[in-house]
C-alpha positions in Angstrom: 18.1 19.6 -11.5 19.2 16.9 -9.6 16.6 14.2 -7.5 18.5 14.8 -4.4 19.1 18.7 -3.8 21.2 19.2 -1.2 18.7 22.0 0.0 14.7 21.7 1.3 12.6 24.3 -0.3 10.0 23.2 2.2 9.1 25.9 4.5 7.3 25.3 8.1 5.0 28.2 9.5 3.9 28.7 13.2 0.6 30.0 13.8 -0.7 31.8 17.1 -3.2 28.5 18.5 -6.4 29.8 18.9 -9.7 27.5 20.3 -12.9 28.3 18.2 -16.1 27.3 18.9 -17.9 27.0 15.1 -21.5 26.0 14.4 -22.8 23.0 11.3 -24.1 24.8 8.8 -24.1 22.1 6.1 -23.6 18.4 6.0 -23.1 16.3 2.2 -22.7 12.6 1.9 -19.5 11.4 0.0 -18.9 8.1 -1.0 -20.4 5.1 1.7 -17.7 6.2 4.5 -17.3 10.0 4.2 -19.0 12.8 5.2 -18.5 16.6 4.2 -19.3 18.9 7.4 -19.2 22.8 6.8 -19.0 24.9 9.9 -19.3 29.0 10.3 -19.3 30.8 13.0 -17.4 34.7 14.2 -14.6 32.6 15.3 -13.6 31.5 11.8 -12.8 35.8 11.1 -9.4 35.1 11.0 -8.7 31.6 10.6 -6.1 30.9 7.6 -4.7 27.5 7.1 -1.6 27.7 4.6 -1.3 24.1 3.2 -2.9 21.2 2.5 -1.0 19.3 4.7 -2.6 21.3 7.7 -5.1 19.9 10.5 -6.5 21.3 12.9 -7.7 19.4 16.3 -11.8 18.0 16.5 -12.3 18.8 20.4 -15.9 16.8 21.5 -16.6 17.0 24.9 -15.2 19.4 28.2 -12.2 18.7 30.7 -9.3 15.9 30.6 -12.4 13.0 29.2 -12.8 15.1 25.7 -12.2 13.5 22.8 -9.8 15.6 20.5 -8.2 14.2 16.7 -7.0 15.7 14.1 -8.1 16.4 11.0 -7.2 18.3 7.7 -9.4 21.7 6.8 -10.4 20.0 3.3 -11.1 24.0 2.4 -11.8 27.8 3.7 -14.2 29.6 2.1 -12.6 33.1 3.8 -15.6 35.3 2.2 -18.6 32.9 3.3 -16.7 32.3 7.0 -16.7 28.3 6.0 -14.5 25.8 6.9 -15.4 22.5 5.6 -14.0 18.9 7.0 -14.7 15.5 5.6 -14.9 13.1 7.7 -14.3 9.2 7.6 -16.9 7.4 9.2 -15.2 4.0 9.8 -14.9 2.7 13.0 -16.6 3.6 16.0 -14.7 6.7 17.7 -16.6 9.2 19.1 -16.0 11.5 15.9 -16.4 9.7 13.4 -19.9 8.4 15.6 -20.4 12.3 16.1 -20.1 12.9 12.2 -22.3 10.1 11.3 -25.3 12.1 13.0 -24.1 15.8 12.6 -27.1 18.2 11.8 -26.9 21.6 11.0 -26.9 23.7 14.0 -25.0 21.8 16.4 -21.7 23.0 17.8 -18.3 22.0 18.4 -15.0 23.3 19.5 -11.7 23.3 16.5 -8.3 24.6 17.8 -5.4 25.6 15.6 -3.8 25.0 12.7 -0.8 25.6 15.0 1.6 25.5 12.3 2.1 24.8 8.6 4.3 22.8 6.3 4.0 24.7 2.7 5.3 22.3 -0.1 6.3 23.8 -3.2 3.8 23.5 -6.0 7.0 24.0 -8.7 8.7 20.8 -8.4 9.0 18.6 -11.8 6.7 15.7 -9.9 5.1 14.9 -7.0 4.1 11.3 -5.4 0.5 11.6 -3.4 0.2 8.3 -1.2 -2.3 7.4 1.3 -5.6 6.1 2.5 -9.1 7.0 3.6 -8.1 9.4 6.0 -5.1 11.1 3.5 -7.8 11.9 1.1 -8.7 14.9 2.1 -5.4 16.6 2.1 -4.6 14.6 -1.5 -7.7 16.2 -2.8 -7.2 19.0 -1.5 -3.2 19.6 -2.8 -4.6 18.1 -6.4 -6.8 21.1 -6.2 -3.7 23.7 -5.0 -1.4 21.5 -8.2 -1.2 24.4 -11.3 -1.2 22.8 -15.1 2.0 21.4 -16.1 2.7 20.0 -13.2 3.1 16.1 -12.6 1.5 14.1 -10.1 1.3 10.4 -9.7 -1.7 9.6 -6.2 -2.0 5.8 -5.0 -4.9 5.3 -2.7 -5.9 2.8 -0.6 -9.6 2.6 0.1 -11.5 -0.2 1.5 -14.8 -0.1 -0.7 -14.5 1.0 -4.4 -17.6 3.1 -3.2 -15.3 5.4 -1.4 -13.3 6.4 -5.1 -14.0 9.5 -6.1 -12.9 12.0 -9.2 -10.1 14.8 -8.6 -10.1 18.4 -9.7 -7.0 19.4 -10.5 -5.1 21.1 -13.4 -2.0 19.0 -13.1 -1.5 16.1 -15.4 -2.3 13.0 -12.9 -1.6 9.3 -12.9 -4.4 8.5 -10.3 -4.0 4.9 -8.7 -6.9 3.0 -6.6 -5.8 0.2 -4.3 -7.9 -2.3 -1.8 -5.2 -3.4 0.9 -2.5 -1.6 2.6 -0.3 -5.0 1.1 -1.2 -3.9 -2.7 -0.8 0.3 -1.7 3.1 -0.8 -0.7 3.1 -3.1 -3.4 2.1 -0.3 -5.9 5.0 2.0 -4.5 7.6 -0.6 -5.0 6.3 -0.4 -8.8 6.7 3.1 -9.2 9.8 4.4 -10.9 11.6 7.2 -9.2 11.3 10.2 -11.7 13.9 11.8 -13.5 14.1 15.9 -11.7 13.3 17.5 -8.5 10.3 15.7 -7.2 8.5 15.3 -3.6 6.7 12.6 -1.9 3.9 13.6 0.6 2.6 10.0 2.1 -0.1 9.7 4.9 -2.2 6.9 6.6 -1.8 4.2 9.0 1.4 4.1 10.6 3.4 0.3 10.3 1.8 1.0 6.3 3.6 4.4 6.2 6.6 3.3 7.8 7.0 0.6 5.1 6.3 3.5 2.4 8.6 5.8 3.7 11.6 3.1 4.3 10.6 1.6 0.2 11.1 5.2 -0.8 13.8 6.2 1.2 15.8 3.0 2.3 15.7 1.8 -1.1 14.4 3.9 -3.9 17.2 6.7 -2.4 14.9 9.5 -2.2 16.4 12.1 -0.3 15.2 12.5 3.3 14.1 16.0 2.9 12.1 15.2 -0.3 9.2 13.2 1.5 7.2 14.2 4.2 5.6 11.0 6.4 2.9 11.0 8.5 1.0 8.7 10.2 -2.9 9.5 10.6 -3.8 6.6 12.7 -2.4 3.3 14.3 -3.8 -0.1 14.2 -4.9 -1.3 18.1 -4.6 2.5 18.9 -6.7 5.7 18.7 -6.4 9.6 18.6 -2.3 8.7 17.2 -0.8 11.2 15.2 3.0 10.9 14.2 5.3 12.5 11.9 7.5 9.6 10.5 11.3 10.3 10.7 
C-alpha cells in the first residue's frame, strides 16, 4: 500500500446542532494544569460524538458578551448520561478561570458536536502531535487505537507535571517535549513510515503551521493524509482553525 493513496478514507459526518444545558456532577484534578469536569443532565439523552477529533462549544454567560470555546468531549459514558471534558487551566480566560473553581452542581450550556471527522483506526501508523490542549483528543484516539496498530505521539507540555500515562492497545512510541522549538524539532526527526499512515496534529497555530508545512512541504505526506488544526493562537483568544 502505497504512503500517498490517491483516495481519503476519511469520512466527515454532520450532526443536527443542538444547545444543552448539563449540570457538574464530578470534578478530578490531573496533572498541575488540567482538570477533569463530568457533566449529566436529560439533555445529554441523545448526545453522540463520533470521533476523537470532535469538540463541542463551552458557552459561559447569555447574549453577544458570552464566552464560548471549544473543546474535545475527552469521553461519553451513554449509560451513566456523562460527558466528561478536561480542561487546561493555563492562562486566565474565563473558562479555564471557570474550570479552576467548578463544583459539583453548577451549570453550563454545551452546543454541538456539529459534525465529525472519523479517521480510520486500520491504517499501518499513525502520527499524534500536539500540546496541552491536543491532549485530550490524543488520549482519547490512543484509547479508540485496537492492538497491532502503530502509533508514534510527540507532546509538548510546559511542566513535566502535566505528563501523564496512556491507555491504549496499540504499540506506542510516546514522545514528551518542553518548547513548541523542540515539538517541531522532534517532527523533523521522525522518519516517514513505510505504508498507509495518517497524521492528526493539533495546538497552537504558527507551531502547527510549521508541523503541517515539515510534514507536507517536505516530508511529502499527502495532503489528505494529515488533518491540522489549530486550538489556539498566540496574542489571540477563543481561535479555532482547520489548517489547509
Amino acid at each position: 500500500m502505497s504512503i500517498d493513496a490517491p483516495v481519503s478514507r476519511v469520512q466527515r459526518v454532520r450532526h443536527e446542532l443542538k444547545i444543552r444545558q448539563v449540570e457538574v456532577v464530578r470534578v478530578r484534578e490531573l496533572g498541575s494544569h488540567f482538570r477533569s469536569i463530568s457533566f449529566g443532565g436529560a439533555a445529554l439523552h441523545d448526545f453522540h460524538s463520533a470521533s476523537f477529533d470532535d469538540h463541542i462549544k463551552f458557552i459561559l454567560g447569555d447574549g453577544p458578551d458570552a464566552a464560548r470555546r471549544d473543546y474535545t468531549p475527552r469521553s461519553f459514558d451513554p449509560a451513566a448520561g456523562e460527558l466528561t471534558i478536561e480542561f487546561a487551566l493555563h492562562g486566565d480566560g474565563p473558562c479555564a478561570a471557570w474550570a479552576a473553581q467548578a463544583q459539583p452542581g453548577q451549570q453550563v450550556l454545551i452546543g454541538g458536536p456539529k459534525g465529525s471527522l472519523i479517521i480510520p483506526v486500520d491504517y499501518d501508523w499513525h502520527l499524534l502531535v500536539g500540546d496541552e490542549t491536543g491532549l485530550p483528543a490524543i488520549a482519547r484516539r490512543l484509547e479508540e487505537l485496537p492492538a497491532g496498530t502503530r502509533a508514534t505521539v510527540i507532546v509538548k507540555v510546559d511542566d513535566a507535571a502535566d505528563r501523564r500515562a496512556f491507555a491504549s492497545g496499540a504499540e506506542v512510541d510516546l514522545r514528551w517535549v518542553a518548547s513548541d522549538a523542540a515539538l517541531l524539532t522532534a517532527v523533523q526527526a521522525w522518519a516517514l513510515p513505510a505504508g498507509e499512515g495518517y497524521a492528526w496534529c493539533a495546538g497552537e497555530a504558527a507551531t502547527m503551521a510549521a508541523v503541517r508545512q515539515e510534514l507536507v512541504g517536505v516530508k511529502g505526506l499527502g495532503k489528505h493524509a494529515i488533518r491540522a488544526a489549530a486550538y489556539w493562537k498566540r496574542g489571540g483568544s477563543g481561535f479555532h482553525e482547520n489548517l489547509e
